[in-house]
N, C-alpha and C positions, 0 to 999 in steps of 0.2 A: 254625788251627782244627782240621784234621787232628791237628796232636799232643795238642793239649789234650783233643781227646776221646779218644787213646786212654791220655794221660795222667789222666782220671777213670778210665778203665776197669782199667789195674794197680791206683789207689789202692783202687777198690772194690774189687779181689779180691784187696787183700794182698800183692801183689807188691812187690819192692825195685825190679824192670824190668822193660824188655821188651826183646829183641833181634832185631832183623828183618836179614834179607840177601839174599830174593828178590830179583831186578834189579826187577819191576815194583813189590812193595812199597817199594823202596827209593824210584823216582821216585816213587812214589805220595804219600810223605812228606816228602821232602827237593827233589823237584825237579829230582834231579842221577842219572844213571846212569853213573858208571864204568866203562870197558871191562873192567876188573878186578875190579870188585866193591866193595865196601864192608859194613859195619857199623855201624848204626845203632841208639846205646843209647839208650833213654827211660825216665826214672824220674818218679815223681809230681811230679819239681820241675824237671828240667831232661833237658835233650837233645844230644847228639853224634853227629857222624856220621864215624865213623873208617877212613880210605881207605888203601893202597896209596901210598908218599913220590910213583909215579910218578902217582898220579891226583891229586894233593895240589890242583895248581894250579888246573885246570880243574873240581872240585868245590868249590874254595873259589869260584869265578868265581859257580857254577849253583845251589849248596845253599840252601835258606831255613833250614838249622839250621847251626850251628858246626860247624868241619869240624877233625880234628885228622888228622895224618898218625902212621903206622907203618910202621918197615922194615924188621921179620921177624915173623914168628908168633910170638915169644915176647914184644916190644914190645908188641903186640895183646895178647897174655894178660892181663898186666901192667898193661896200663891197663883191661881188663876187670873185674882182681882190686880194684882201687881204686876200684870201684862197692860193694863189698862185697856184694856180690850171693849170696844163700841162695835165694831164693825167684823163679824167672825165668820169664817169659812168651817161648816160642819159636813158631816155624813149625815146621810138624807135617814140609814138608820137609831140616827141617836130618836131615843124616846122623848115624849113628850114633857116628863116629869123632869128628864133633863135637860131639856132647852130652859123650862121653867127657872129651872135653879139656875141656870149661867144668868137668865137675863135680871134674878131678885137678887142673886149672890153674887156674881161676878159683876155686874153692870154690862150686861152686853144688850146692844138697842136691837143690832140687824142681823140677820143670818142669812150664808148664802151658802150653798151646796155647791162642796168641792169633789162629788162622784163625779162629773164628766173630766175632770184633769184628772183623778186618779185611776180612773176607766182608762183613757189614753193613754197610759204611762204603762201600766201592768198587761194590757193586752200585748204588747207586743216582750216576747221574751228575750232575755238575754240569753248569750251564751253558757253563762255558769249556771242560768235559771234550766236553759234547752239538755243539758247535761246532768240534771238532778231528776229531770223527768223522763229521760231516757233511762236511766238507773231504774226509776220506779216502775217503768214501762218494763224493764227486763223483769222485775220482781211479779207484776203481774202475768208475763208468759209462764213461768217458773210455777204458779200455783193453777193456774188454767192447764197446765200440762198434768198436775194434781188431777185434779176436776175429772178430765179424760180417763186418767188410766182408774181412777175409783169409780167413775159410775158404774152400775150393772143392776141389776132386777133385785130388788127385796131392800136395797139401804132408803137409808133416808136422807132428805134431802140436807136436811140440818148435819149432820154428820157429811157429808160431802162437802158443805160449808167450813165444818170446822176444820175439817186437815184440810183446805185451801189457806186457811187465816193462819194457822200454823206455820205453813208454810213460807207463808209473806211472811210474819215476822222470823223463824229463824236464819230468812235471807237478807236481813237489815229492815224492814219498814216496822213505823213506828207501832202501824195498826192500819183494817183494812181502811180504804178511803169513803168505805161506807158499807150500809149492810147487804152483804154476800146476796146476790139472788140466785137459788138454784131452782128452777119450778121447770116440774114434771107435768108429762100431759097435760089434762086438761089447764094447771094453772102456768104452762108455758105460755098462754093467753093471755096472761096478765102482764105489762109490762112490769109492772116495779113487784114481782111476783115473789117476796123475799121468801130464804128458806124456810121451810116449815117440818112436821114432822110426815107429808106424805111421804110413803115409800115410792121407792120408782119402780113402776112397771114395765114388762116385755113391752115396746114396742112405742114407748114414750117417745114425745121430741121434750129436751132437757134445753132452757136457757139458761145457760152460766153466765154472771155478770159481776164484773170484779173487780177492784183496781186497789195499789195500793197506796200508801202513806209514808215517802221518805223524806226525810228533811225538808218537812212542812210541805212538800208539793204531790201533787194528786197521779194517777194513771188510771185509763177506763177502758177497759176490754169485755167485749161481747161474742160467745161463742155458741152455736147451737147443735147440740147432739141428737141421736136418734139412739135406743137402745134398741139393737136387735137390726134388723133389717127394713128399710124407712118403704112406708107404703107410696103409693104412684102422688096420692095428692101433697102429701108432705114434702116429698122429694122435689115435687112442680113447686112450692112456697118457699123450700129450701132453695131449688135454683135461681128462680125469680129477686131473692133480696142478695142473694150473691151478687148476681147479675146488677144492681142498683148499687151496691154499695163499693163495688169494682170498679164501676163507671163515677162513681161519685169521686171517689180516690183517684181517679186518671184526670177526672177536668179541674180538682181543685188548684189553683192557680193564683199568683197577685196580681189583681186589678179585677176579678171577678166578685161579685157580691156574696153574704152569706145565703141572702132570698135566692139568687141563681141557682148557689150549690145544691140547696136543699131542692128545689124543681128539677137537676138532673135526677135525684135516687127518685123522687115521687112522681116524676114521669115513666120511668122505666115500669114501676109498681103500676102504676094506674094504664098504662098500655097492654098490661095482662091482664086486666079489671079486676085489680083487690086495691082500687085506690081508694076506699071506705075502711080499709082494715089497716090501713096506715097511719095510726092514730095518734102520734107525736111527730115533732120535729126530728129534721137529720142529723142532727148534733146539736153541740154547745161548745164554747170553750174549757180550758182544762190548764189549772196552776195552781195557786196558793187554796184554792176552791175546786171544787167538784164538777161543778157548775158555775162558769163566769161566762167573758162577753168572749166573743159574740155568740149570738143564738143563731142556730145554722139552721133559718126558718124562714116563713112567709112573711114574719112580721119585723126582718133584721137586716137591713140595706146597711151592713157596716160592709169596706171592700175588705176583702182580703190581703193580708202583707207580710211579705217574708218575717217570720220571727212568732207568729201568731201559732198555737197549738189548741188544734181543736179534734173532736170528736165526729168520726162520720158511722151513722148508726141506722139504716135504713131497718123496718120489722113490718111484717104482716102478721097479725094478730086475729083469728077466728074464734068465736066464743066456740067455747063446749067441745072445738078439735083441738086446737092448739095453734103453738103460734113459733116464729123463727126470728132473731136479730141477728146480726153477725156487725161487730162493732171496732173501730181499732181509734186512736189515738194515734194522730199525724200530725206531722211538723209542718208547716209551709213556708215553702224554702223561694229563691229568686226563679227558679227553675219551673217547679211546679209542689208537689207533695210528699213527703216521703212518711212512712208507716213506723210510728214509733215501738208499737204492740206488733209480735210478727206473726203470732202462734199460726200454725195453717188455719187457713179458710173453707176448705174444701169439707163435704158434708162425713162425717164419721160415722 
């Protein structure tokens, strides 16, 4: 089904093919991800997926397209060139060196960028996709619930990190979906604040941020703790992005924008006046990537639609005190939202 839609989609726009080699596009279509990569032709009538001799085996085992092997880059050209290919649909991140090559080695005159079909096709999830990231979503509660019972005064952050990644994987994920951030005090301020070897102090605010990696699909959970007893300002930032990202999870809805979403949690924020310390976007998407569409931002007028799984992540961030996210991973259903990531919310 995947190919034949983007198979109508070259014939309408005139193309001879299309050539995809992202790793995620790749599974995305074929099923199979090589450790080495691959290339994947589709033309209005037919399809191949052309690997590396040493990935040959194991992509013919996992592919849903034909899989032909090659054993040097010029074998690869060469079977590229006998598409006859003039007229090609690419990913906007192939490099330069390689557009070069298709167009002296393959004979390719014109290229057009086939990100906005395959942006539309993967934003919205399937069933059996909405079901592998609920798994991973469970697997992220499972080491966030780690996180909790191991902080206390004197570890360190990196060591809380690792029995959470332990964790994930001896729950099934492949590995984390990115690097662990545990940041204590003052570097709880830092959004992308990854583990380090501070120790945690009496009376830290701890942001945990985490998510795992199972069968190729992402999860991303955001939790903030207090060691010890949370002073009056902490607890006022603590409540304030609750407050925002509770409300963010209640309006999200289909037929609302991503720009809307993200104006519910930054309004709530900037109506207690820490809307200067709100220093990224309310989310992002969440699937084959970490980070995909849509941006759940100022700058993202995609609407919202059942099947879409995105991240709602409101945080106030103060230098030199610290800082609070509270983050979950939601489905958006016909109805309204529902929370893929369930760990409690409420301040510990």
């Amino acid at each position: 089904m995947r190919i034949e839609r983007l198979q109508k989609y070259i014939f309408e726009k005139g193309l001879d093919a299309a050539l995809i080699k992202r790793r995620e596009n790749l599974f995305y279509f074929t099923g199979s991800s090589p450790v080495l990569g691959g290339y994947l032709v589709v033309t209005p009538d037919e399809s191949v997926f052309l690997v590396p001799e040493l990935e040959y085996e194991e992509a013919n085992e996992t592919s849903k397209v034909p899989v032909e092997k090659f054993k040097t880059s010029m074998e690869l050209f060469d079977k590229l060139k006998s598409f006859k290919i003039e007229n090609l649909g690419i990913e906007e991140s192939a490099s330069f060196g390689f557009v070069n090559s298709l167009r002296e080695k393959v004979g390719v005159k014109n290229f057009e960028s086939i990100d906005e079909i395959i942006r539309e096709m993967r934003i919205i999830k399937t069933r059996e996709e909405i079901d592998v990231i609920k798994a991973a979503c469970k697997i992220a509660d499972m080491a966030m619930m780690v996180a909790v019972e191991e902080i206390s005064e004197g570890k360190r952050e990196r060591e809380i990190a690792a029995k959470m990644e332990y964790a994930m994987k001896i729950n099934g994920a492949e590995k984390p979906a990115f690097d662990t951030i545990v940041a204590s005090g003052w570097r709880s301020a830092l959004p992308h604040g990854v583990a380090s070897d501070k120790r945690i102090e009496k009376g830290d605010l701890v942001v945990i941020d985490e998510g795992a990696l199972y069968k190729h699909y992402h999860s991303d959970i955001t939790r903030t703790i207090v060691v010890g007893n949370p002073n009056p300002k902490q607890r006022e930032i603590y409540e304030i992005t609750l407050e925002a990202q509770k409300k963010a999870v209640e309006a999200a809805k289909p037929g609302m924008t991503a720009k809307g979403l993200d104006s519910v949690a930054r309004s709530v924020i900037e109506e207690y006046g820490y809307g200067d310390y709100f220093i990224h976007s309310t989310g992002h998407g969440v699937g084959l990537e970490i980070h995909e569409w849509p941006r759940v931002s100022q700058q993202d007028d995609t609407e919202l639609k059942p099947g879409m799984v995105i991240t709602i992540e409101p945080g106030i961030y103060i230098p030199k005190f610290g800082g609070v996210r509270i983050e979950d991973t939601v489905l958006i259903t016909e109805n309204g939202a529902k929370r893929l990531t369930k760990t409690e919310r409420e301040l510990i």
